[in-house]
C-alpha positions, 0 to 999 in steps of 0.5 A: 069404928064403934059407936062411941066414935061415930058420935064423937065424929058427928059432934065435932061435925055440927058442934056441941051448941047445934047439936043440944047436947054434950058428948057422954064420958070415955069408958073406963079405963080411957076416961083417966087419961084425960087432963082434968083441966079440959072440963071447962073447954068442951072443945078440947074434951072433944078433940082428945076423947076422938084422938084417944079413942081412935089410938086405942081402938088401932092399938086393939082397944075393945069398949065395954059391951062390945064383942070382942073380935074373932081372933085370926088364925096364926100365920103358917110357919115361913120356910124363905130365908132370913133377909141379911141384916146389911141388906135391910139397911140398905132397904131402910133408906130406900123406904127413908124415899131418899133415892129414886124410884125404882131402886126398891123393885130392884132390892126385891129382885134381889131378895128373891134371888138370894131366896129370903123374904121381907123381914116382918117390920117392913111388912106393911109399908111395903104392902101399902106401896105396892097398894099405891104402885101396882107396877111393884106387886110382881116384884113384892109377891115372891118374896112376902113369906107366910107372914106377909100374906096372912097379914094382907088377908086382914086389910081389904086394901091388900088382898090382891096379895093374899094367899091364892092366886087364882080368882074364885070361879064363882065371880064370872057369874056373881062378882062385881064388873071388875071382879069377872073380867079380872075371874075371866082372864085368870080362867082365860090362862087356865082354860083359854077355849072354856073361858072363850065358851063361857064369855060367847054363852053370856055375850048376847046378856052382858051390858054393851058397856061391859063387852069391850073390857070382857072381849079384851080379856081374851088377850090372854091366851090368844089363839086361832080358836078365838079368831071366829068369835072375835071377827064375829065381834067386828059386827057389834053395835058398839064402837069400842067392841069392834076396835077391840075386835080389829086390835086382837085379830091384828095380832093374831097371825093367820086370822081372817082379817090378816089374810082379807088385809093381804087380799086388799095389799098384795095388788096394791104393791110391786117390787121394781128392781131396776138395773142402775138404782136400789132396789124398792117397793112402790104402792099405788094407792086404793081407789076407794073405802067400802063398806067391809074395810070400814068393818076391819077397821080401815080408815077408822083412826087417822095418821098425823102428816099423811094423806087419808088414802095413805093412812088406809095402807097403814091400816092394812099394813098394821094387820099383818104379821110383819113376818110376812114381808121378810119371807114375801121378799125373802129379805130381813126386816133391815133390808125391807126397811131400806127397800121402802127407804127409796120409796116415794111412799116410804113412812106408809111402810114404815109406819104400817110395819111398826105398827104391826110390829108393836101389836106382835111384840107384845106378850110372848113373840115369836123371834122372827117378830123380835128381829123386826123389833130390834132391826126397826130400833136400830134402823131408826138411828140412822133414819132421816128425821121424817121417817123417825115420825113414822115410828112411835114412840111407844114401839121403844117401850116394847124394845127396852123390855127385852133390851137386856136380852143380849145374848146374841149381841144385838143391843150392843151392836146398837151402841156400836152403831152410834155415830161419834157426835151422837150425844149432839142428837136429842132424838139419839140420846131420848131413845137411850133414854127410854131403853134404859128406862123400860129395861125390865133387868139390868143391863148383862156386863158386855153390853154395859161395858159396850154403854160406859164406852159411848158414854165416856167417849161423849163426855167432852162434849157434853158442855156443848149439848144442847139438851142438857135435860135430855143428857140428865136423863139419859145418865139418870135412866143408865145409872139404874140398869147398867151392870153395878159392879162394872159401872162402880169399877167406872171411872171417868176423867173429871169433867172441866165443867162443874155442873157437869161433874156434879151431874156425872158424881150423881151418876157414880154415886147410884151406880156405888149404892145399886154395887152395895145393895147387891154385895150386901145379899152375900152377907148370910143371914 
């Protein structure tokens, strides 16, 4: 802003009269396209002056005696494919916020499956969404081309889109707070033991505010090297280092703190397998809370709907790599589901495993720590209610990232598993709901076919449900990850009730517009 437009903006602040003076003349060639009847309005002058100037300087307008701008160096030449022009309609409309969300990381993943990039006009309104809604940046990045990247470099609120996807190393020791910690999880995956140096030689200077953030950052690339400096930071002064400390050791197998919680379980736990009932696993409670348990962090968060000992176990219980009790009873995760399923301590176990269970699911976990996921997801839908609480709610987000992972059958055989009354269940149909609203891709054929089955055979029941919003959702969710081209090929009875049927024509239409936002990249460009 020049300074013509500042005092254009302090005058319309205080006003002409407070200020004792009037506003000097637009330059030429500004000042002719004022009318000449607002003389005698000064009010008016002022208004149309700061709005013609303001427009002016946007279109490149450059007052006289100032400087003219350095020009910026021209975009390098874009080697992505063209976007088909059928696809960029299809894109007008998302961007016209006519359907939901989400459609538009869908259309960009596809974009880059099709190797194209944005065409140019587009540029700026997405860049200007992904800037409101970090969750599409990863989906935006590939396909941006030269041109998009040049033009984020020349307005500061886009440069996490510029050019260069590692953070200047120069940051970790002059950038402001966010900028280091952001410096130190890029060096974090370029170097993870020299970004763990780097962070234990500044430690003991950095602000206590600033500790938890940092020592988060060794989330990435976690590994065993780390586990000295983090079970060190169990010592901190500071409340939120050393919870930080516990959540990153917890998932860290084989660190100190799992095996001090195995030494602390193991005495704790036996496995009675009587002749003439199920076999389970009982728990004595333990007696005390010392010191070193508080230290690990052992009793520090309380559980809802169980006893403060109880919550105790669960602690110890979340620590531990839930890989552990599969080969300790040489059973899978199912069947050490149901041995704690006749236990009178039973949501303490299935709470602990679900909770170690979502601390090793997250990144990049091991396919044992997958069969835990997916086995405590599929038990839960035939669990009693109570332990149902046991499990939270977020543990499901973990699940629907990889729920299109279908190869092996798994997340079909959960549909498989639905009881024929299952829409009748509002704890059912919301899991549904958070699967298909978590996946990260669309659901592969197969288990989309397996879905519009259960689907369709619950529909003459839907006037019955007593959680229509629930339902809503659940065909809303659906309609954005099923398979389009299966699900357009769908086509189900006409429903006896109206609303109903208006709800099902909603899911088909989504279905039909996802099935043309995919055909219309076969187009050539």
């Amino acid at each position: 802003m020049n300074d013509d437009a500042r005092q254009l903006q302090q005058l319309l602040k205080i006003g002409t009269a407070r200020a004792g003076r009037s506003f000097a003349a637009l330059a030429a060639p500004l000042d002719a396209l004022l009318p000449r009847d607002t003389a005698a309005v000064p009010e008016a002058a002022l208004w149309l002056s700061l709005g013609a100037l303001d427009l002016w300087e946007r279109s490149g307008f450059v007052t006289p005696g100032e400087p003219a701008p350095t020009p910026a160096p021209a975009a390098a030449p874009d080697t992505q494919r063209s976007c088909p022009l059928r696809a960029q309609a299809v894109l007008a409309g998302l961007l016209r916020d006519l359907h939901p969300a989400g459609l538009e990381a869908e259309w960009l993943h596809l974009l880059r499956r099709h190797g194209g990039r944005l065409p140019a006009h587009v540029l700026p309104k997405l860049l200007d969404a992904a800037t409101r809604q970090p969750t599409l940046r990863a989906a935006l990045l590939p396909v941006l081309g030269e041109r998009g990247r040049w033009l984020a470099r020349l307005q500061p609120a886009w440069s996490w889109a510029a050019a260069g996807a590692e953070m200047d190393a120069s940051l970790w020791d002059t950038g402001t707070p966010e900028q280091r910690i952001a410096a130190l999880r890029d060096w974090r995956a370029r170097d993870p033991a020299a970004a763990r140096a780097a962070l234990a030689a500044a430690w003991n200077s950095e602000p206590p505010e600033q500790r938890a953030a940092l020592l988060a950052a060794l989330a990435t690339g976690l590994g065993p090297d780390d586990d000295a400096f983090l079970d060190a930071a169990l010592d901190d002064r500071r409340k939120e280092v050393r919870a930080t400390a516990q959540r990153l050791l917890a998932r860290l197998p084989g660190s100190r703190l799992a095996q001090r919680m195995l030494d602390r379980l193991l005495p704790l736990l036996r496995f009675e397998r009587p002749l003439l009932r199920a076999a389970r696993i009982e728990l004595t409670l333990p007696a005390a809370l010392d010191t070193a348990m508080r230290r690990d962090g052992i009793g520090v968060t309380p559980h809802h709907g169980l006893g403060e000992k109880a919550g105790w176990v669960v602690d110890m219980l979340a620590a531990v790599d839930p890989q552990f009790w599969t080969r300790h009873v040489d059973r899978a995760p199912r069947a050490c589901l149901a041995l704690a399923a006749h236990s009178e301590f039973a949501a303490v176990f299935v709470r602990g495993w679900a909770l170690a269970v979502q601390r090793h699911a997250q990144d990049d976990p091991s396919p044992g720590t997958l069969a835990w996921l997916r086995d405590l997801t599929a038990w839960w839908l035939g669990a009693e209610p109570a332990l149902r609480d046991a499990v939270p709610d977020s543990l499901f987000d973990l699940a629907a990232v990889r729920f299109s992972e279908d190869a092996d059958g798994t997340s079909s055989a959960l549909f498989d598993a639905l009881p024929d009354q299952w829409i009748a269940d509002g704890a059912r149909v919301r899991l549904l709901a958070r699967l298909a609203a978590g996946s990260a891709d669309t659901w592969p054929a197969p288990l989309s076919r397996r879905a519009l089955r259960r689907l369709q055979s619950a529909l003459p029941a839907l006037v019955d449900a007593g959680h229509p919003w629930l339902v809503r959702q659940l065909l809303s969710s659906l309609a954005l990850v099923l398979d389009p081209a299966t699900a357009a090929a769908c086509e189900p009875a006409r429903h006896t009730d109206a609303q109903w049927q208006g709800a099902i024509d909603e899911f088909l239409d989504l279905v039909r517009l996802r099935h043309e936002m995919t055909l219309s990249f076969q187009e050539i460009a």
